[in-house]
C-alpha positions as CSV (number, residue, x, y, z in Angstrom):
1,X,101.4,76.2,87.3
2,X,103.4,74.4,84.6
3,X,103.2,76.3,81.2
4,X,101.4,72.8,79.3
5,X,98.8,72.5,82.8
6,X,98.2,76.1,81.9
7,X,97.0,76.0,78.3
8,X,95.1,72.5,79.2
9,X,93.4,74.8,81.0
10,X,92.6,77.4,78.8
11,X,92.0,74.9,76.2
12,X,89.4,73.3,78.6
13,X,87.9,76.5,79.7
14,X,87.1,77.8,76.2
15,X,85.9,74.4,75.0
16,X,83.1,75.2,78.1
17,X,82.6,78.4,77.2
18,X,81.5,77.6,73.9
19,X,79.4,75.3,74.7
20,X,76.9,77.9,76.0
21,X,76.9,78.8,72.0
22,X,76.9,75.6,70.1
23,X,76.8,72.0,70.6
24,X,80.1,70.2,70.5
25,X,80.2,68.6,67.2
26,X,80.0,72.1,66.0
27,X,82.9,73.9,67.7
28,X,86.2,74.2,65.5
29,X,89.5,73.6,67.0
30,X,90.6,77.1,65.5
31,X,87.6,78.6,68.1
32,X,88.9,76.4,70.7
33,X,92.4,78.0,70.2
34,X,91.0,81.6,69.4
35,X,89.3,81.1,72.7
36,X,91.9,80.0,74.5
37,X,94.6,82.6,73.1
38,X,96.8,79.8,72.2
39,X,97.5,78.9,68.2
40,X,97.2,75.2,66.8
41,X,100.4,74.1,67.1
42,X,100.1,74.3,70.9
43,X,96.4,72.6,70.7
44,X,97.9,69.6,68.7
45,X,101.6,69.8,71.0
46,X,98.9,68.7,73.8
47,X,95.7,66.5,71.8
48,X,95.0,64.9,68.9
49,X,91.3,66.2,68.8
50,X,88.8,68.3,70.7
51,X,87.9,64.7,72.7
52,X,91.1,64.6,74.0
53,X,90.7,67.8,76.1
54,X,87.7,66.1,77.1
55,X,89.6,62.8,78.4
56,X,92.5,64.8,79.7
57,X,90.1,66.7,82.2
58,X,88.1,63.7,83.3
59,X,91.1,61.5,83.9
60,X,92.8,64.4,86.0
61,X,89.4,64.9,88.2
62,X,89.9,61.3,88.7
63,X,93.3,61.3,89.9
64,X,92.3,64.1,91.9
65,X,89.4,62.2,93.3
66,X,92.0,59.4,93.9
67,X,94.4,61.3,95.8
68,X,91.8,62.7,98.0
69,X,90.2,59.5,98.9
70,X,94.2,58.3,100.2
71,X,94.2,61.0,101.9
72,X,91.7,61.2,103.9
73,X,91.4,60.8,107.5
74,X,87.7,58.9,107.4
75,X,88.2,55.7,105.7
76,X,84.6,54.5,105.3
77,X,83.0,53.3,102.3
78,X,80.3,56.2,103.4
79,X,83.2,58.9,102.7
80,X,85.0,57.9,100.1
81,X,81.5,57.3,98.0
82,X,80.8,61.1,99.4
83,X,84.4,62.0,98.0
84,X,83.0,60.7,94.5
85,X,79.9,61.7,94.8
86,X,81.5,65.8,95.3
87,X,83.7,65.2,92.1
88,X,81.2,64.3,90.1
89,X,79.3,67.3,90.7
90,X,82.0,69.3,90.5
91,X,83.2,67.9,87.2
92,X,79.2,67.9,86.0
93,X,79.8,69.4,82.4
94,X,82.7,67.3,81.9
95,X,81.1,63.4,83.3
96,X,77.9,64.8,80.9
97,X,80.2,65.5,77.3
98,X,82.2,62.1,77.8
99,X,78.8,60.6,78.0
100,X,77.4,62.4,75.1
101,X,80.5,61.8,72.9
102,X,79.3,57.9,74.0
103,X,82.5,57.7,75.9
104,X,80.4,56.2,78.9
105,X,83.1,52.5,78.9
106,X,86.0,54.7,79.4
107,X,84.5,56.9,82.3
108,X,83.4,53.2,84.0
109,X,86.8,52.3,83.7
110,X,88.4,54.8,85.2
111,X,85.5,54.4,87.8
112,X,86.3,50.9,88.6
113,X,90.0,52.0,88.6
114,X,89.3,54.7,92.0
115,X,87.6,52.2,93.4
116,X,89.9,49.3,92.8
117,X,91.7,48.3,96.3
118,X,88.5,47.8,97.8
119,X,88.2,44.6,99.5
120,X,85.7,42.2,97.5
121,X,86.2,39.0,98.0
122,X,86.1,37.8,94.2
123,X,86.3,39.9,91.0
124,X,82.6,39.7,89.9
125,X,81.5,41.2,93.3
126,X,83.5,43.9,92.5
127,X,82.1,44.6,89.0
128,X,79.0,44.2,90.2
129,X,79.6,47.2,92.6
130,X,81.3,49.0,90.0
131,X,78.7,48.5,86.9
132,X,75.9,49.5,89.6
133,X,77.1,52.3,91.3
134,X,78.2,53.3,87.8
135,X,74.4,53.1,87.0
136,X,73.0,55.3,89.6
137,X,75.8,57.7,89.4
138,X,74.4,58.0,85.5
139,X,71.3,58.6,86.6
140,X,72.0,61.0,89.0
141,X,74.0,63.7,86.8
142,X,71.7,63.3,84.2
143,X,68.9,64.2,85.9
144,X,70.2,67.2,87.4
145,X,71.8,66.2,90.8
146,X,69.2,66.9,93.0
147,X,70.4,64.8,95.8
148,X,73.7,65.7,97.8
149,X,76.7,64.0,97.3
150,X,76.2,62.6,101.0
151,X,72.7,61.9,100.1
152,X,73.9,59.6,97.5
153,X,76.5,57.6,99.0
154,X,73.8,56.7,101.5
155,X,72.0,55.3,98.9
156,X,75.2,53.2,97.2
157,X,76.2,51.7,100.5
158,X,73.0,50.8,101.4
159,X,72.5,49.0,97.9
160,X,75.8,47.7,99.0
161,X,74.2,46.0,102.0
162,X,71.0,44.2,100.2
């Protein structure tokens, strides 16, 4: 692993581990670094803020989630909602800060971005998939998940179909 993926990491990692002790607006960047075993100059080399580690892990889950959508071999809506769907609840703690540091547009956009070669005939169709699914998915994290990931992209592509 490349020395900066390595101390995004460890930045990432302590910023989760104190959150079992305080609420975010409440953690210092010098815990973050103490934490992490890294000193502020390499914090501010890689962010601007304690957001930004934030940002930086959701938009690499998503390229993630990307990548494994190309690549795999079941091409149905079904999986590559599933695909999601698994990301998301892997990615739980970090889908729930971005939404409580009310950066909810951002995550949508990035949503609509995974999903933007699907094949919708006009532009408004496809924001209407996107700013629904984006609903439900909402709902579902914040109320704990309950349903599988398979579960749920049952529901979306059946919404799909009304």
């Amino acid at each position: 692993m490349k020395s900066k993926e390595f101390s995004k990491d460890c930045f990432y990692n302590a910023l989760i581990s104190l959150l079992d002790e305080e609420e975010f607006s409440n953690i210092q960047i010098s815990e973050i670094c103490h934490k992490a075993g890294f000193n502020r100059s390499t914090f501010y080399r890689n962010y601007k803020s304690k957001i930004d580690i934030i940002i930086d892990k959701f938009n690499s889950e998503a390229i993630k989630c990307r990548k494994a959508i190309d690549s795999s071999s079941d091409h149905s809506l079904l999986n590559r909602i599933t695909i999601l769907f698994e990301m998301l609840k892997e990615n739980s703690k970090v889908f729930i800060l971005m939404h409580e540091a009310s950066l909810d547009f951002q995550m949508f956009l990035v949503y609509k971005n995974i999903y933007k070669y699907e094949n919708f005939s006009k532009n408004y169709e496809f924001d209407y998939f996107a700013a629904g699914s984006y609903g439900v998915i909402m709902d579902w994290v914040l109320s704990g998940m309950k349903e599988t990931a398979k579960q749920m992209a049952k529901i979306i592509t059946n919404l799909i179909k009304l």
